[in-house]
OpenMM code with the backbone's topology and positions (N, CA, C; nanometers):
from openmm import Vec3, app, unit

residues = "UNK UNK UNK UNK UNK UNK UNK UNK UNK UNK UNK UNK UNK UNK UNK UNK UNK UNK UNK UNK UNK UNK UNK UNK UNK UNK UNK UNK UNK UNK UNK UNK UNK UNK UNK UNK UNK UNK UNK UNK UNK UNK UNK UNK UNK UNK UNK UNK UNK UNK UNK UNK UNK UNK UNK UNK UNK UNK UNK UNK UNK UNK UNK UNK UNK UNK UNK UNK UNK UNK UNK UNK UNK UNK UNK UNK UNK UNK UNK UNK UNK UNK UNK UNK UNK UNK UNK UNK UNK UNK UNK UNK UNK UNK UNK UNK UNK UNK UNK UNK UNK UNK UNK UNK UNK UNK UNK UNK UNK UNK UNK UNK UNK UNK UNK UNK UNK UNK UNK UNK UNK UNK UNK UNK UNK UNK UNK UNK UNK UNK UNK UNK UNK UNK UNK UNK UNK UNK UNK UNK UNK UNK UNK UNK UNK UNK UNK UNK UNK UNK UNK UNK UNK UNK UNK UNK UNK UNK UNK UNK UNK UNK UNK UNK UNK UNK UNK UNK UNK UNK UNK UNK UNK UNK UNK".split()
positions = [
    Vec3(-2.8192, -1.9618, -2.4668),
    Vec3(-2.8947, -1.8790, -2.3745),
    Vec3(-2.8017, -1.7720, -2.3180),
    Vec3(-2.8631, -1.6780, -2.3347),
    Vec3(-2.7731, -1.5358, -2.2683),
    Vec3(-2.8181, -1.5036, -2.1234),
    Vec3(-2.7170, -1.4497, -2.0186),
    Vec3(-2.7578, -1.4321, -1.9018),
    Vec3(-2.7583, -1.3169, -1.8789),
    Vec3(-2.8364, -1.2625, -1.8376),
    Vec3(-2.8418, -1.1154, -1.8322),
    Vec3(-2.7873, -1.0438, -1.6731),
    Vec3(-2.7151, -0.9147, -1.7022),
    Vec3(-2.6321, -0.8673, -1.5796),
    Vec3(-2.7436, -0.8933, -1.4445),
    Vec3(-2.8398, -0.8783, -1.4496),
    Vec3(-2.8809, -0.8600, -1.3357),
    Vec3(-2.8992, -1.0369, -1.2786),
    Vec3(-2.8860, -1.1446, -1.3876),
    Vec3(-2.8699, -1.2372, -1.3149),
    Vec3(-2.7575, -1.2860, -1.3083),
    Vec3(-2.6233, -1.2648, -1.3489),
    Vec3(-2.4944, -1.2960, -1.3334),
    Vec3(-2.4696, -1.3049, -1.1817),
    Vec3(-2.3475, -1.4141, -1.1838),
    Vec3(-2.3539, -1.4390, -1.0203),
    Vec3(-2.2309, -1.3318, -0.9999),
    Vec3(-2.2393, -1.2585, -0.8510),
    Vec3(-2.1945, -1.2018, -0.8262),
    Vec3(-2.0586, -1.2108, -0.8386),
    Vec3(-1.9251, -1.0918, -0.8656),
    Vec3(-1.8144, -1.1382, -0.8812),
    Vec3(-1.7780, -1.1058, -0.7594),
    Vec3(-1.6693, -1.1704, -0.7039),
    Vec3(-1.5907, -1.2585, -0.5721),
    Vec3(-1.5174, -1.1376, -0.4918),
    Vec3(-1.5204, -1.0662, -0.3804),
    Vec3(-1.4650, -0.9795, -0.3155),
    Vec3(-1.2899, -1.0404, -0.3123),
    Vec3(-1.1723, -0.9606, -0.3589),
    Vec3(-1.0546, -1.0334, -0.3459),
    Vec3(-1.0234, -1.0755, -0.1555),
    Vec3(-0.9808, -1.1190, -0.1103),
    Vec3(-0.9238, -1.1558, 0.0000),
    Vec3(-0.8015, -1.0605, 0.0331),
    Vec3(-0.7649, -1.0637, 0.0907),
    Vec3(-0.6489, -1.0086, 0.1820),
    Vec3(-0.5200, -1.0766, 0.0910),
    Vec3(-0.5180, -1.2583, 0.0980),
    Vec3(-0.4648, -1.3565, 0.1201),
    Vec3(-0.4576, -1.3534, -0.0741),
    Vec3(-0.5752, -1.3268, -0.1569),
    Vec3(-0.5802, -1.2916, -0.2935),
    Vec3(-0.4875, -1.1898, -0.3382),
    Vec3(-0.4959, -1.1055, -0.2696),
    Vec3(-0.3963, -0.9667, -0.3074),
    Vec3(-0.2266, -0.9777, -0.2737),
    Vec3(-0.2302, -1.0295, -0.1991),
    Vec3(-0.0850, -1.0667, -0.1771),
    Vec3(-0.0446, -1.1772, -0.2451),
    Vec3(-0.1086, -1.2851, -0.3238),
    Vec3(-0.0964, -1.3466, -0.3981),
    Vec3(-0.0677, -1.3012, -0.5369),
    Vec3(-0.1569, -1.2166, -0.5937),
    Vec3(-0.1685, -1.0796, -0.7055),
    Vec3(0.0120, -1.0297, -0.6861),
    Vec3(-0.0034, -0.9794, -0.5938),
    Vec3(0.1337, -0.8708, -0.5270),
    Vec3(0.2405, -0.9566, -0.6111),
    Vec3(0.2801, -1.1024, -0.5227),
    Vec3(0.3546, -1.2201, -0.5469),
    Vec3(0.3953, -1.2411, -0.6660),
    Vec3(0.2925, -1.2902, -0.7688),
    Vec3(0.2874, -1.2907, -0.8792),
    Vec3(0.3614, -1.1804, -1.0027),
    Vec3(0.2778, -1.0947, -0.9484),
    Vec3(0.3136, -0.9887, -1.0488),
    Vec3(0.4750, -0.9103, -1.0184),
    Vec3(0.4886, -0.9493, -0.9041),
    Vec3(0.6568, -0.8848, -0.8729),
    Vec3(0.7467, -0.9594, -0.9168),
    Vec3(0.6971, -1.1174, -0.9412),
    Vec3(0.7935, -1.1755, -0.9889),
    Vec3(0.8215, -1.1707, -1.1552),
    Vec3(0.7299, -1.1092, -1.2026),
    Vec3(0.7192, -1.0669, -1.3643),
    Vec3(0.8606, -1.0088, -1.3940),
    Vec3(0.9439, -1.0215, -1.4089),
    Vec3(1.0907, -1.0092, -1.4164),
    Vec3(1.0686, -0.8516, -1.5806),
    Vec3(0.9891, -0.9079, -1.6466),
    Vec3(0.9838, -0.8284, -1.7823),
    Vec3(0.9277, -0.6851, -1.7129),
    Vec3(0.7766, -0.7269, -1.6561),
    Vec3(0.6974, -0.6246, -1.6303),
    Vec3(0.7688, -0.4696, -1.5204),
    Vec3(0.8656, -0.5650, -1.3862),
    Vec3(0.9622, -0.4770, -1.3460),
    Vec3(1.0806, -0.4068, -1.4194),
    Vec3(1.1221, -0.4621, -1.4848),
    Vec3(1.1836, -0.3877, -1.5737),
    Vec3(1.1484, -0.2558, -1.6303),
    Vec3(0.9877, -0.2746, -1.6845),
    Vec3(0.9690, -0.1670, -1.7551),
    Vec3(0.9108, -0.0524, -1.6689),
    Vec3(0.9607, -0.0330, -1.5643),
    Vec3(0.9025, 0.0938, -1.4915),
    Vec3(0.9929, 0.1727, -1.4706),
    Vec3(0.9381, 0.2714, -1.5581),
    Vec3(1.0471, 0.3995, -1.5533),
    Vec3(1.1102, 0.4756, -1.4323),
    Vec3(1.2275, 0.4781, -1.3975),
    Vec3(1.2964, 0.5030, -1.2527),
    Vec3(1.3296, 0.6821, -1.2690),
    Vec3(1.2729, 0.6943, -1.1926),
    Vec3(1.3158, 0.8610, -1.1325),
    Vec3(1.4429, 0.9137, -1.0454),
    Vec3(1.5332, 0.9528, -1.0750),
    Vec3(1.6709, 0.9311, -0.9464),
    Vec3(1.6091, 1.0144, -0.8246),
    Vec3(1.5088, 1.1063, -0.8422),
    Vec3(1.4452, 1.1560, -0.7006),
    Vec3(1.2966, 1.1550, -0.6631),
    Vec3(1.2361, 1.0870, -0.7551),
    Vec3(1.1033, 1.1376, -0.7192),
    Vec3(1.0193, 0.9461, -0.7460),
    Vec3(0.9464, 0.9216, -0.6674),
    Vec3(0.8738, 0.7914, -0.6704),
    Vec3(0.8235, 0.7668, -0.8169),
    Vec3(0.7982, 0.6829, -0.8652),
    Vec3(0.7294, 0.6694, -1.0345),
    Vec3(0.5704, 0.5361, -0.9795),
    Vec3(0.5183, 0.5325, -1.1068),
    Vec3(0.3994, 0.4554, -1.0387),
    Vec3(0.3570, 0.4572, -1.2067),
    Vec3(0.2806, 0.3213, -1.1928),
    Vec3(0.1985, 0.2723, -1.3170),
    Vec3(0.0851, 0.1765, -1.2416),
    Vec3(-0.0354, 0.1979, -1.3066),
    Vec3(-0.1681, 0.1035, -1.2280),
    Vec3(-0.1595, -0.0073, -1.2999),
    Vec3(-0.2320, -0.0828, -1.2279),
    Vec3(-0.2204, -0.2127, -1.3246),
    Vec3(-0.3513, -0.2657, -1.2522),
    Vec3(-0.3765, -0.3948, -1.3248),
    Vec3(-0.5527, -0.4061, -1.3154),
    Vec3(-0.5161, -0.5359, -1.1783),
    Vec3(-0.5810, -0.4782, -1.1329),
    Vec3(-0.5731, -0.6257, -0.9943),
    Vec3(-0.6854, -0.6715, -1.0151),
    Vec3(-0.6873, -0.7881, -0.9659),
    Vec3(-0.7940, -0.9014, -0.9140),
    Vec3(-0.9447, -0.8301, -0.8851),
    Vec3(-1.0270, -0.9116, -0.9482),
    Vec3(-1.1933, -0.8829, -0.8967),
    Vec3(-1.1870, -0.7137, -0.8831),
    Vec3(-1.1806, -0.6418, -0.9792),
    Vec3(-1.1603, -0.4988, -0.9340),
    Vec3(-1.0774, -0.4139, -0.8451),
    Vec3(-1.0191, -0.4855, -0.8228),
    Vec3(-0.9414, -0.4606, -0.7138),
    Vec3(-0.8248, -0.3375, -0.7855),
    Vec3(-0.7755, -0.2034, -0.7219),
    Vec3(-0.6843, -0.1450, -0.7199),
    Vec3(-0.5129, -0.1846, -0.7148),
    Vec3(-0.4387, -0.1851, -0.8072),
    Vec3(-0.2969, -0.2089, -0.7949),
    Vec3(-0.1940, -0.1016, -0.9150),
    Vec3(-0.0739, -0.1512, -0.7974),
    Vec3(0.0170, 0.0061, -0.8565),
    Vec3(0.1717, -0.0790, -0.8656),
    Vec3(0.2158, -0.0898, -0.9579),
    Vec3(0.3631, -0.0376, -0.9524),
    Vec3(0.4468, 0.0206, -0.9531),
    Vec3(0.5466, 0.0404, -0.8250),
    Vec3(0.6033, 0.1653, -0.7941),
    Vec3(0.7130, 0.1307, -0.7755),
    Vec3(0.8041, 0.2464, -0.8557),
    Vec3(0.9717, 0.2975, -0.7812),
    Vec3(1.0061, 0.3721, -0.6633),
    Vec3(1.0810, 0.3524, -0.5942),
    Vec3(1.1026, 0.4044, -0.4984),
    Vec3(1.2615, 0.4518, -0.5061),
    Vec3(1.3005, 0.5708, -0.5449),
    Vec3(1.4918, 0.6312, -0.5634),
    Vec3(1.4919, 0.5467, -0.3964),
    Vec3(1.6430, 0.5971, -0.3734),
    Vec3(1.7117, 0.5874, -0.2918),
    Vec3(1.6766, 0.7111, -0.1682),
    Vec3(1.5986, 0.6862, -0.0116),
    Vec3(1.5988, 0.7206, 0.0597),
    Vec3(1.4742, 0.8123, 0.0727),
    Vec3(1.3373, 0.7887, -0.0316),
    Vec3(1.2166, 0.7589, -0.0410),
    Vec3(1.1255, 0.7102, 0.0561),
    Vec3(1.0112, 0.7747, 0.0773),
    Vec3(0.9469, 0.7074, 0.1628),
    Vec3(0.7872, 0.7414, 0.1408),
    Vec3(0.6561, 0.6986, 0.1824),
    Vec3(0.5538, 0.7569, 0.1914),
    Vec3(0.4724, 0.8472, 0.3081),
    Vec3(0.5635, 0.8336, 0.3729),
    Vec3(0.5237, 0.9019, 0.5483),
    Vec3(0.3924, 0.8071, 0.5984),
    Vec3(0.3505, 0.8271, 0.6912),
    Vec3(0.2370, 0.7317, 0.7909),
    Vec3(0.0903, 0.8044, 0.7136),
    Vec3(0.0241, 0.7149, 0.7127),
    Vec3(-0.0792, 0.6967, 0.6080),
    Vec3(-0.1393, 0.5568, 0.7044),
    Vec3(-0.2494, 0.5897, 0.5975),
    Vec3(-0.3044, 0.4324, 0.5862),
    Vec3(-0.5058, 0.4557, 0.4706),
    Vec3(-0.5401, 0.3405, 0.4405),
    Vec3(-0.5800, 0.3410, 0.3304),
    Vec3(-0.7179, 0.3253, 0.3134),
    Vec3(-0.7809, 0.3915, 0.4679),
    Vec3(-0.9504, 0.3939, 0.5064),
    Vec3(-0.9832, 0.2447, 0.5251),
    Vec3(-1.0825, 0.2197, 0.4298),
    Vec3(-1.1647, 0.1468, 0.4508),
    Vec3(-1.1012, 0.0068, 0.3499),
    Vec3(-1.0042, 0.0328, 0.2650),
    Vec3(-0.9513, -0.0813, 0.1959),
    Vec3(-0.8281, -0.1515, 0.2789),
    Vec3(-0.8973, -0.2940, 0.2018),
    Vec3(-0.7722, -0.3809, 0.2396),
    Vec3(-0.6674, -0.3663, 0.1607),
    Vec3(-0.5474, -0.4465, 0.1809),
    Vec3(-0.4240, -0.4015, 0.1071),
    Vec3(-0.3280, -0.5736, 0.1089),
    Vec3(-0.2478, -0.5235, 0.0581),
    Vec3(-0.0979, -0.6478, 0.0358),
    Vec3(-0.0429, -0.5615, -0.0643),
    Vec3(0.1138, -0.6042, -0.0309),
    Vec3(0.2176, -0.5084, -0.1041),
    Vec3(0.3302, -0.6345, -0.1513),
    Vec3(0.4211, -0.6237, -0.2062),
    Vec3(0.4985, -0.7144, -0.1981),
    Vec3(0.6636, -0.6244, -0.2619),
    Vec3(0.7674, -0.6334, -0.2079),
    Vec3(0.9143, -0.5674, -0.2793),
    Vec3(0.9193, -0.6872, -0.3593),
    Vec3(0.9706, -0.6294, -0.5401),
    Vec3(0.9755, -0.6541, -0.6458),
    Vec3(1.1573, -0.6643, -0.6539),
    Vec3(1.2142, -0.5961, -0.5916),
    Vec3(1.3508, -0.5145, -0.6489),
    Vec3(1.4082, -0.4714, -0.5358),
    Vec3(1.5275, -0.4658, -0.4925),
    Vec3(1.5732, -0.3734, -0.3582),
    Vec3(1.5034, -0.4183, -0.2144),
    Vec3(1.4983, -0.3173, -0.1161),
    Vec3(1.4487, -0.3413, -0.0344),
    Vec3(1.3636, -0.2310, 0.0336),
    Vec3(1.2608, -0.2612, 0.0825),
    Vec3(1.1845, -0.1677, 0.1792),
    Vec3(1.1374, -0.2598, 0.2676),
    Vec3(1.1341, -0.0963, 0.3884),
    Vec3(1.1237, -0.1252, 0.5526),
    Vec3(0.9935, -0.0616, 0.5605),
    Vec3(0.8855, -0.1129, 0.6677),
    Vec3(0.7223, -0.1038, 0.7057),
    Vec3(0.7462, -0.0515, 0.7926),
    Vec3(0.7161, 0.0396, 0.8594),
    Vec3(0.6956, 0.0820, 0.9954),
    Vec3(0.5193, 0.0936, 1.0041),
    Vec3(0.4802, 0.0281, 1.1302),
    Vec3(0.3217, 0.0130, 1.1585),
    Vec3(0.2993, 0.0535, 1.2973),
    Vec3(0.1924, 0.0314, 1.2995),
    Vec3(0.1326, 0.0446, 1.4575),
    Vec3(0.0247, -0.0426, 1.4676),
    Vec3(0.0707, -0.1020, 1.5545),
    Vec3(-0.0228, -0.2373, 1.6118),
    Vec3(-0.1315, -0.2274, 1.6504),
    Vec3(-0.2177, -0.1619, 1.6563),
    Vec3(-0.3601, -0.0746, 1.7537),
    Vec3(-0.4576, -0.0552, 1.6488),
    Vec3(-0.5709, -0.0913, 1.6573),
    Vec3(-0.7012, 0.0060, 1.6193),
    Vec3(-0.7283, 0.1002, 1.6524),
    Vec3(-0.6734, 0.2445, 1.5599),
    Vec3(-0.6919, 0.3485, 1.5703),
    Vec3(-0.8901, 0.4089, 1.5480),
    Vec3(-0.9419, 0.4787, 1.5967),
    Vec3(-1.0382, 0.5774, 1.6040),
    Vec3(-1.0895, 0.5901, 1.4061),
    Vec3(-1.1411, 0.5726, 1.3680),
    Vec3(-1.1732, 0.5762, 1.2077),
    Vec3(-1.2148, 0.6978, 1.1575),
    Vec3(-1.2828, 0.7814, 1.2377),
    Vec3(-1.2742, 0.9733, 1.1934),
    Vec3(-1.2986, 0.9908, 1.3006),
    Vec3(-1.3223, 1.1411, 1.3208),
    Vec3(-1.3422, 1.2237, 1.4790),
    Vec3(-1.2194, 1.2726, 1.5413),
    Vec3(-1.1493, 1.2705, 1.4865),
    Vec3(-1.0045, 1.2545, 1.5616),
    Vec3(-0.9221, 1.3571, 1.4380),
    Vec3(-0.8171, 1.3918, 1.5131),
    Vec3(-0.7082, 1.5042, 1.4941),
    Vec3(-0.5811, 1.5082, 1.5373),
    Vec3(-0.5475, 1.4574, 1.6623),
    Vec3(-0.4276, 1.3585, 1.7499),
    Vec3(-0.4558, 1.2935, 1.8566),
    Vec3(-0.3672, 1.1700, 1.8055),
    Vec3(-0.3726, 1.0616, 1.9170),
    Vec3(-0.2339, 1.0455, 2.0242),
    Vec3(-0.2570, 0.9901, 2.1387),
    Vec3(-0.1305, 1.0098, 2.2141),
    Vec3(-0.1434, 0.8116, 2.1995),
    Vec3(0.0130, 0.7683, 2.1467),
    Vec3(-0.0289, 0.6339, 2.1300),
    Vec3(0.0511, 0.5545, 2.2630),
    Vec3(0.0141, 0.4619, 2.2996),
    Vec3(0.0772, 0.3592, 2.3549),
    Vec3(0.2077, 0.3580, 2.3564),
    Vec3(0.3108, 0.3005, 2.3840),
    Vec3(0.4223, 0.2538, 2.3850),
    Vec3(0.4528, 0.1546, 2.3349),
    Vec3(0.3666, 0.0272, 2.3362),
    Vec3(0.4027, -0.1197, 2.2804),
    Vec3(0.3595, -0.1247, 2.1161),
    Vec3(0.3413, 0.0163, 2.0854),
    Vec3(0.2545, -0.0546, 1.8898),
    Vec3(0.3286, -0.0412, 1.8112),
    Vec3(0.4240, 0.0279, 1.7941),
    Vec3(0.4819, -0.0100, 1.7154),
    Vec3(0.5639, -0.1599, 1.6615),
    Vec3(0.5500, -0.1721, 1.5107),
    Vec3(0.6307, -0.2848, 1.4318),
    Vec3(0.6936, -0.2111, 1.3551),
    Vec3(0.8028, -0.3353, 1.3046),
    Vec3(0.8950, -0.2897, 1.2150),
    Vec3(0.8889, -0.4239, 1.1210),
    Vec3(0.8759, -0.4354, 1.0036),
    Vec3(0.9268, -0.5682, 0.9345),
    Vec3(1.0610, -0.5081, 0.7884),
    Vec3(1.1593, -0.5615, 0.8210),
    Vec3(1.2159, -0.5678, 0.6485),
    Vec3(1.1653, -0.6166, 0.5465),
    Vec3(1.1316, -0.5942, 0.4200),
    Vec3(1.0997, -0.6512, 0.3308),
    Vec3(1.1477, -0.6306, 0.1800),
    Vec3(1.2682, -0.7932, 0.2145),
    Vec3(1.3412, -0.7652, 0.0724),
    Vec3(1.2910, -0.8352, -0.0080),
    Vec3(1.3152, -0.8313, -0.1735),
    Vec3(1.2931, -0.8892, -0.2345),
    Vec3(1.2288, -0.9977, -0.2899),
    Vec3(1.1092, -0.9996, -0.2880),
    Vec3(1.0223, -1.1490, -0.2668),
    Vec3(0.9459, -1.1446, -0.1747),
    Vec3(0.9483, -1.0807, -0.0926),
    Vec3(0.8795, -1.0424, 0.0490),
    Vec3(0.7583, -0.9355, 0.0361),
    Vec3(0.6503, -0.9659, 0.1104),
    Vec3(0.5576, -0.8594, 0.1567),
    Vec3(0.4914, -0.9165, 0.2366),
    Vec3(0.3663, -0.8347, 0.2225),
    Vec3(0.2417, -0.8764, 0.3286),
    Vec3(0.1131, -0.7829, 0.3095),
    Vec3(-0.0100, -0.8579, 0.3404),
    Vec3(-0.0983, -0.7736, 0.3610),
    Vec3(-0.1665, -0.7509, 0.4681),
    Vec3(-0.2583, -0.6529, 0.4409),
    Vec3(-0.3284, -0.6425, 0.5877),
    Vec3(-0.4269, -0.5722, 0.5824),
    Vec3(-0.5328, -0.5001, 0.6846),
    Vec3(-0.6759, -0.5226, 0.6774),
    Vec3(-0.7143, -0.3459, 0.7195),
    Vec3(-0.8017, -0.3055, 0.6934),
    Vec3(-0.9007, -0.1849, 0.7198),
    Vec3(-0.8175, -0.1423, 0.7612),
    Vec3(-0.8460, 0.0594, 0.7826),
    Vec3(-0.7241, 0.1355, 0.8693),
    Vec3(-0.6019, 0.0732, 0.9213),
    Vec3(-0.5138, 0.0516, 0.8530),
    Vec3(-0.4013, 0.0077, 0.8917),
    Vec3(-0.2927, 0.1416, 0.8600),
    Vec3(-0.2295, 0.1541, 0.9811),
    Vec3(-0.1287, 0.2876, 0.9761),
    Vec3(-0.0277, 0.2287, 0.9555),
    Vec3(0.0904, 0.3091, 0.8308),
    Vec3(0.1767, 0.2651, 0.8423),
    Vec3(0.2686, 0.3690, 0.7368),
    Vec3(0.3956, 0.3120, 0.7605),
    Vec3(0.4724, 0.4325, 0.6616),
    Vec3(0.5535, 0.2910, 0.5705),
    Vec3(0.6152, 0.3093, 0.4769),
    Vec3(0.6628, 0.2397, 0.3676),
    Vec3(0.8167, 0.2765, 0.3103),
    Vec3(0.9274, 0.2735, 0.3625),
    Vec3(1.0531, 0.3772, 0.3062),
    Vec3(1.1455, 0.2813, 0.2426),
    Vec3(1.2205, 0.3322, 0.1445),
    Vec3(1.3848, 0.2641, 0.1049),
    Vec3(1.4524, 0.3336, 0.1182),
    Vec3(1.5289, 0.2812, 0.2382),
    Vec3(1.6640, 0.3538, 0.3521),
    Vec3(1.7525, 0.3685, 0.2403),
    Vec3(1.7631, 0.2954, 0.1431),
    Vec3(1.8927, 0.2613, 0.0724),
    Vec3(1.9941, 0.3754, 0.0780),
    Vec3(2.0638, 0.3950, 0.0333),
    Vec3(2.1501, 0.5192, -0.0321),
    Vec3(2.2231, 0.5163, -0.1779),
    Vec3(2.1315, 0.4059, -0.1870),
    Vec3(2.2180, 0.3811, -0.3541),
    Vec3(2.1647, 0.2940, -0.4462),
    Vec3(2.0744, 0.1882, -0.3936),
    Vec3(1.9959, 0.1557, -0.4605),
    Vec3(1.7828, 0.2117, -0.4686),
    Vec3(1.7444, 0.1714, -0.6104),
    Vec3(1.5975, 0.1654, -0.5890),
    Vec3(1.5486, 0.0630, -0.5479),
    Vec3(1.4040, 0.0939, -0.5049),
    Vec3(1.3292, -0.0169, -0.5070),
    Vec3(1.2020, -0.0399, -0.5864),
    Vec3(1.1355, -0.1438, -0.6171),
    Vec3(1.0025, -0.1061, -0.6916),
    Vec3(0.9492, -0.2708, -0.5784),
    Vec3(0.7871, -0.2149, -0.5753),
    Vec3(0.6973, -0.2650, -0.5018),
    Vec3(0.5839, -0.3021, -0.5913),
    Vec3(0.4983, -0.3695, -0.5587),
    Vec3(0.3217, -0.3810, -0.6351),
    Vec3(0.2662, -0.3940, -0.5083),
    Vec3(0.1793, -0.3493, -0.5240),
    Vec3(0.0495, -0.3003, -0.3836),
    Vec3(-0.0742, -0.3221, -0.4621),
    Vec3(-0.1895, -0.3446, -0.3985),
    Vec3(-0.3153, -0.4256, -0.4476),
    Vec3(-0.3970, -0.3498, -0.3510),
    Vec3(-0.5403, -0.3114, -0.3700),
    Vec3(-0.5791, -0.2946, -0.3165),
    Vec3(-0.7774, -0.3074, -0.3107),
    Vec3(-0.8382, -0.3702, -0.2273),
    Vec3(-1.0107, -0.3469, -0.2291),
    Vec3(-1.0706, -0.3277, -0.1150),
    Vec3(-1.1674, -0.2663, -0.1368),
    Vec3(-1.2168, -0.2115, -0.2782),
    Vec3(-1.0661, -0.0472, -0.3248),
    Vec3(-1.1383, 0.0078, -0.4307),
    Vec3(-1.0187, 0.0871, -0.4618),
    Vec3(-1.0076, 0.1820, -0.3926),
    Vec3(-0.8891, 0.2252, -0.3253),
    Vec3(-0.9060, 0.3246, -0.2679),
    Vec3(-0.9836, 0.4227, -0.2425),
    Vec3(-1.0761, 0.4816, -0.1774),
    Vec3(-1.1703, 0.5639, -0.1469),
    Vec3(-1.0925, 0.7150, -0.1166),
    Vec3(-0.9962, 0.6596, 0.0015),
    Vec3(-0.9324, 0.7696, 0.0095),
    Vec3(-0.7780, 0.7314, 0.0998),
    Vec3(-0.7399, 0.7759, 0.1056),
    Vec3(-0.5607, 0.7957, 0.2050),
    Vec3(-0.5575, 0.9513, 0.2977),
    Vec3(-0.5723, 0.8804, 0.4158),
    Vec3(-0.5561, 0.9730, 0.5208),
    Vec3(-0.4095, 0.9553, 0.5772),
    Vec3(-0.3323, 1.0577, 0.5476),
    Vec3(-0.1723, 1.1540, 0.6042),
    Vec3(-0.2040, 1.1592, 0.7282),
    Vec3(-0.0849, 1.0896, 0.7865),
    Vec3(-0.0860, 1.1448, 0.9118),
    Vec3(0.0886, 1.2059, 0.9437),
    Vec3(0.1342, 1.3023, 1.0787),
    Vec3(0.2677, 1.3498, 1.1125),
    Vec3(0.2501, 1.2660, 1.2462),
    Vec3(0.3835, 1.2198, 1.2598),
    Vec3(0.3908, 1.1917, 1.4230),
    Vec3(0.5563, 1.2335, 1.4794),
    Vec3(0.5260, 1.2426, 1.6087),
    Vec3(0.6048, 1.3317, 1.6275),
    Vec3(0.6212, 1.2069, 1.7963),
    Vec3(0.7404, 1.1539, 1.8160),
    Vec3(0.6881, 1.0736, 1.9387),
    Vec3(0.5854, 0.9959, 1.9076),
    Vec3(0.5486, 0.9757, 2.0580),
    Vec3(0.4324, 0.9025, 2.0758),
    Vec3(0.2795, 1.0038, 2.0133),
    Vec3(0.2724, 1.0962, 1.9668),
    Vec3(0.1589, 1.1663, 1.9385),
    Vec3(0.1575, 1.1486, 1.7556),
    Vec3(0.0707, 1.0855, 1.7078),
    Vec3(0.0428, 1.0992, 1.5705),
    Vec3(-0.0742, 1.1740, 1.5415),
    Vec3(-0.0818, 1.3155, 1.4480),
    Vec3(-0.1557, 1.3768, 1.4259),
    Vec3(-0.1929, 1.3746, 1.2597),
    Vec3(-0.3560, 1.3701, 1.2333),
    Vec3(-0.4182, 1.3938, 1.0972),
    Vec3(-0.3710, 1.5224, 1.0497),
    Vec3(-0.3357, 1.4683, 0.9567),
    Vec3(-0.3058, 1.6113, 0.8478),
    Vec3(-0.3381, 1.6535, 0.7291),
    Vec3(-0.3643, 1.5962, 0.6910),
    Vec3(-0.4653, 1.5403, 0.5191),
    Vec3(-0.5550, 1.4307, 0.5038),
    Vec3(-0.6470, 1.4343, 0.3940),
    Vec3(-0.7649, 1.3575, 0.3643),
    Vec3(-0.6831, 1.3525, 0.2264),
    Vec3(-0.6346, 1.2703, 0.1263),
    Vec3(-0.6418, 1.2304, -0.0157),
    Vec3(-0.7763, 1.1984, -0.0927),
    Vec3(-0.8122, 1.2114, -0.1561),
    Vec3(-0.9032, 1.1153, -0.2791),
    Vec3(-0.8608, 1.0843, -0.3625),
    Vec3(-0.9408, 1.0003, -0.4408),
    Vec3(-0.8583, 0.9527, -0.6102),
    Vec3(-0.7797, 1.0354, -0.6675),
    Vec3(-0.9102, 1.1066, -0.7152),
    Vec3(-0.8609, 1.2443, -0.7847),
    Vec3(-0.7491, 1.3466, -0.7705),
    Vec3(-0.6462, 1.2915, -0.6093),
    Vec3(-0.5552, 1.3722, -0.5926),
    Vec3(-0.4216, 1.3508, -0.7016),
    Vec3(-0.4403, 1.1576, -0.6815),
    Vec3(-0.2707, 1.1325, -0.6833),
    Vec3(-0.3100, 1.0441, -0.8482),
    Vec3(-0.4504, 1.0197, -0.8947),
    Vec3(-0.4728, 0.9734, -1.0202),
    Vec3(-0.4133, 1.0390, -1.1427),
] * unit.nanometer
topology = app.Topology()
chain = topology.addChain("A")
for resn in residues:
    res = topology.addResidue(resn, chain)
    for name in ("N", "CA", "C"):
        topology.addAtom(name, app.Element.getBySymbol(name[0]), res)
């Protein structure tokens, strides 16, 4: 008996807790890190198929690299360092989701986590944050997961306590 799409049971939204598992996994692929081609200045990136549809990337990061403060709309996320090390900088707060242009933030939101080798984390809806490898001499490479797939990546500048919108991304920018 054949089941037809419209009665197939629905497939499974990944988790938060799924993607960082994904992340985990796949960073520890010792072969698969290997094969990502390293740039001495410029980030490198290859997609790779995540979980339940889910969006995922493997990325190099040269020495003293970063993504600036961002965050990833309406998708959840988990990242995990593969190689080297990278530092998170976040902000602890539920930011405003559009309407907005600059915010004057708090004092207490900011975090910081290290995350070497084996290490990550995920985390949930609008989450601001920047992603860098301080290094000066070594790379790093990461896997990041993401659902649903990115819709879009909103740039932000901050300057102090004031973080201001500066760009809207879509797929189609960085695909």
């Amino acid at each position: 008996m054949s089941v037809s799409p419209a009665s197939a049971p629905p497939v499974s939204t990944p988790t938060q807790a799924e993607l960082l598992d994904f992340a985990r996994r796949t960073a520890a692929d010792a072969e698969l890190i290997a094969s990502l081609p390293l740039d001495p200045e410029g980030r490198t990136w290859v997609r790779l198929d995540g979980p339940g549809g889910s969006e995922a990337w493997l990325i190099g990061w040269p020495p003293g690299t970063g993504t600036g403060w961002h965050d990833h709309a309406d998708s959840v996320g988990a990242f995990v360092t593969a190689a080297g090390r990278l530092k998170e900088n976040s902000l602890a707060a539920r930011l405003p989701t559009d309407g907005w242009k600059t915010l004057e933030l708090t004092e207490d939101v900011d975090r910081e986590r290290q995350l070497p080798a084996g290490k990550g984390r995920s985390f949930g809806r609008h989450h601001v944050h920047e992603v860098l490898n301080e290094s000066t001499a070594e790379h790093a490479i990461s896997v990041h997961a993401y659902y649903p797939p990115l819709p879009r990546i909103r740039r932000y500048s901050r300057t102090g306590q004031v973080l201001r919108l500066e760009q809207v991304e879509r797929p189609e920018d960085w695909q």
